[in-house]
C-alpha positions in Angstrom: -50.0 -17.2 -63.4 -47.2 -15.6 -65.7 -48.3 -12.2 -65.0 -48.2 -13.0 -60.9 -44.7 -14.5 -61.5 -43.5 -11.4 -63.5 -45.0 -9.1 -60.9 -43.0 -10.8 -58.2 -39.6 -10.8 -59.8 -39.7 -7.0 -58.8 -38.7 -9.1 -55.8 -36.0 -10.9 -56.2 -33.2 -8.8 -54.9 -34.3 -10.2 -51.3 -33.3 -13.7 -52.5 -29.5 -12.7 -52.7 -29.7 -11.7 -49.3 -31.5 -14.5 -47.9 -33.1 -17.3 -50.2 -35.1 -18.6 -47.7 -36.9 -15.5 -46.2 -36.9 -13.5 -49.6 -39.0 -17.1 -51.0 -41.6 -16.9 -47.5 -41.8 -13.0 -48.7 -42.8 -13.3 -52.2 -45.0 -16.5 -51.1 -47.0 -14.5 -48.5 -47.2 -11.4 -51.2 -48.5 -13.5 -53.4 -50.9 -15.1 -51.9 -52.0 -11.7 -50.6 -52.0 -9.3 -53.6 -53.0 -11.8 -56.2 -56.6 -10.8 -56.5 -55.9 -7.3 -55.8 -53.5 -6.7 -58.2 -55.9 -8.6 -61.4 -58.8 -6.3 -59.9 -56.8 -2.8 -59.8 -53.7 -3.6 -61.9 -54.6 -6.1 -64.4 -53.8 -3.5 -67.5 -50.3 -2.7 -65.7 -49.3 -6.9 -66.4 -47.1 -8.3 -67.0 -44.8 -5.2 -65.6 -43.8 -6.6 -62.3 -42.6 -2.2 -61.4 -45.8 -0.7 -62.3 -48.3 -3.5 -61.2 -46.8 -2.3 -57.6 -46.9 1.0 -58.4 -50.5 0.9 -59.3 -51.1 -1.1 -55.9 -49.7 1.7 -53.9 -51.8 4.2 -55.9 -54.6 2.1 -54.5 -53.9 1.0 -51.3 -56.5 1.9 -49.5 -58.7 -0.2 -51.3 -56.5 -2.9 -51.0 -57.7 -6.1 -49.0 -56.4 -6.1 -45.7 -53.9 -9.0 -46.4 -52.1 -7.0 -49.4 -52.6 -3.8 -47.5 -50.5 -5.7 -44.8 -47.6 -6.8 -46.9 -46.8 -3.3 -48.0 -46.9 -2.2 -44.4 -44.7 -4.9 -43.3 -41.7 -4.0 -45.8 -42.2 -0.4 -44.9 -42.4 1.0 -47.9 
């Protein structure tokens, strides 16, 4: 659970702009990416930067739920 936390701080800057939506963000990420990332990124933990990093280097194997959260914040 620490190294899911630490992977979402990468995150955090939304909640400055908008606590509310920045905490329904990182909750839907989470619950999306959570297996993904321990089944691709799991030697990139606890760095919150390169556990995304690796994710994007593997997004197309990415679960359709994950693969959906990175669409959605266009990056």
């Amino acid at each position: 659970m620490r190294k899911l936390i630490v992977f979402l701080a990468a995150f955090i800057g939304l909640a400055a702009l908008n606590p509310a939506a920045a905490r329904t963000a990182v909750d839907k990420q989470r619950a999306a990416c959570e297996r993904d990332s321990h089944k691709f990124c799991a030697a990139e933990e606890p760095n919150a930067i390169a556990v995304e990093r690796c994710l994007r280097a593997h997004v197309s194997q990415l679960s359709k739920a994950c693969k959906h959260q990175f669409m959605q914040k266009g990056r």
